[in-house]
C-alpha positions in Angstrom: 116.5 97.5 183.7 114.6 99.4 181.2 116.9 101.7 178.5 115.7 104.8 180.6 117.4 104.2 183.9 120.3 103.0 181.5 120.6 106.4 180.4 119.8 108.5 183.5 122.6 106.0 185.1 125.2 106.6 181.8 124.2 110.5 182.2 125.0 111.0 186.2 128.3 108.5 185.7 129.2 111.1 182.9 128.6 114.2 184.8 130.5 112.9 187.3 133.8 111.8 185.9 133.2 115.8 184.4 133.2 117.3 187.3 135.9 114.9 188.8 138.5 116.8 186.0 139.4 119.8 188.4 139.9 117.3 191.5 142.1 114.7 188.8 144.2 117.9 188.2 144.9 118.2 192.0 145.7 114.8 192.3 148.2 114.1 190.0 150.4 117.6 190.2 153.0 116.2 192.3 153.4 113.2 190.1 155.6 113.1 186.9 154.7 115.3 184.1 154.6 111.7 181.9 152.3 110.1 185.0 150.3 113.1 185.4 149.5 113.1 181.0 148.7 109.9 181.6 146.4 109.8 184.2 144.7 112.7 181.9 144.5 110.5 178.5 142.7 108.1 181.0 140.3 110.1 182.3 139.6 111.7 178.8 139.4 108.0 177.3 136.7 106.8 179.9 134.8 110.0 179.5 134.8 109.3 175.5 133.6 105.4 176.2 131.1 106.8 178.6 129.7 109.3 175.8 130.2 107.2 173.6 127.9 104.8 175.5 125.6 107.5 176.2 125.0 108.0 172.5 124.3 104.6 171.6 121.1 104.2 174.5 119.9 107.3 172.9 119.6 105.9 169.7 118.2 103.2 170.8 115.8 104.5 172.9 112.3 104.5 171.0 111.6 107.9 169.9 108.0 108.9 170.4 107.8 112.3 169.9 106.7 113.7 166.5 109.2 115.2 164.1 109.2 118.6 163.6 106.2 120.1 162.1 104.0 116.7 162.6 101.2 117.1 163.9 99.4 114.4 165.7 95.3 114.3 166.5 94.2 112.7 169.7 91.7 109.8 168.7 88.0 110.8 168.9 86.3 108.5 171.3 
């Protein structure tokens, strides 16, 4: 699997778990206030890891555009 799919896979899992927050919230109001914190810190824990993750195929990920103000010439054939 190249680092590309990685990070479109990484990125959609992330959006996701995102979006889930609302629902989560819905979910967990008729548990304990404890259970329902918990269930929270989870969430906000496995959306860290998955940024967290995120970040580090990013860096990885070889980086061929040219830096700011570099200017690059197309080879003459």
């Amino acid at each position: 699997m190249t680092n590309s799919v990685r990070i479109s896979r990484v990125q959609e899992t992330l959006r996701r778990f995102e979006a889930d927050i609302p629902l989560l919230n819905m979910r967990v109001k008729d548990l304990s206030a404890e259970r329902q914190e918990s269930a929270r810190r989870f969430a906000a824990a496995l959306i860290d890891r998955t940024k967290a993750e995120l970040a580090k195929l990013l860096e990885e990920q070889p980086d061929d555009r040219p830096l700011a103000g570099q200017v690059f010439s197309e080879p003459a054939d």
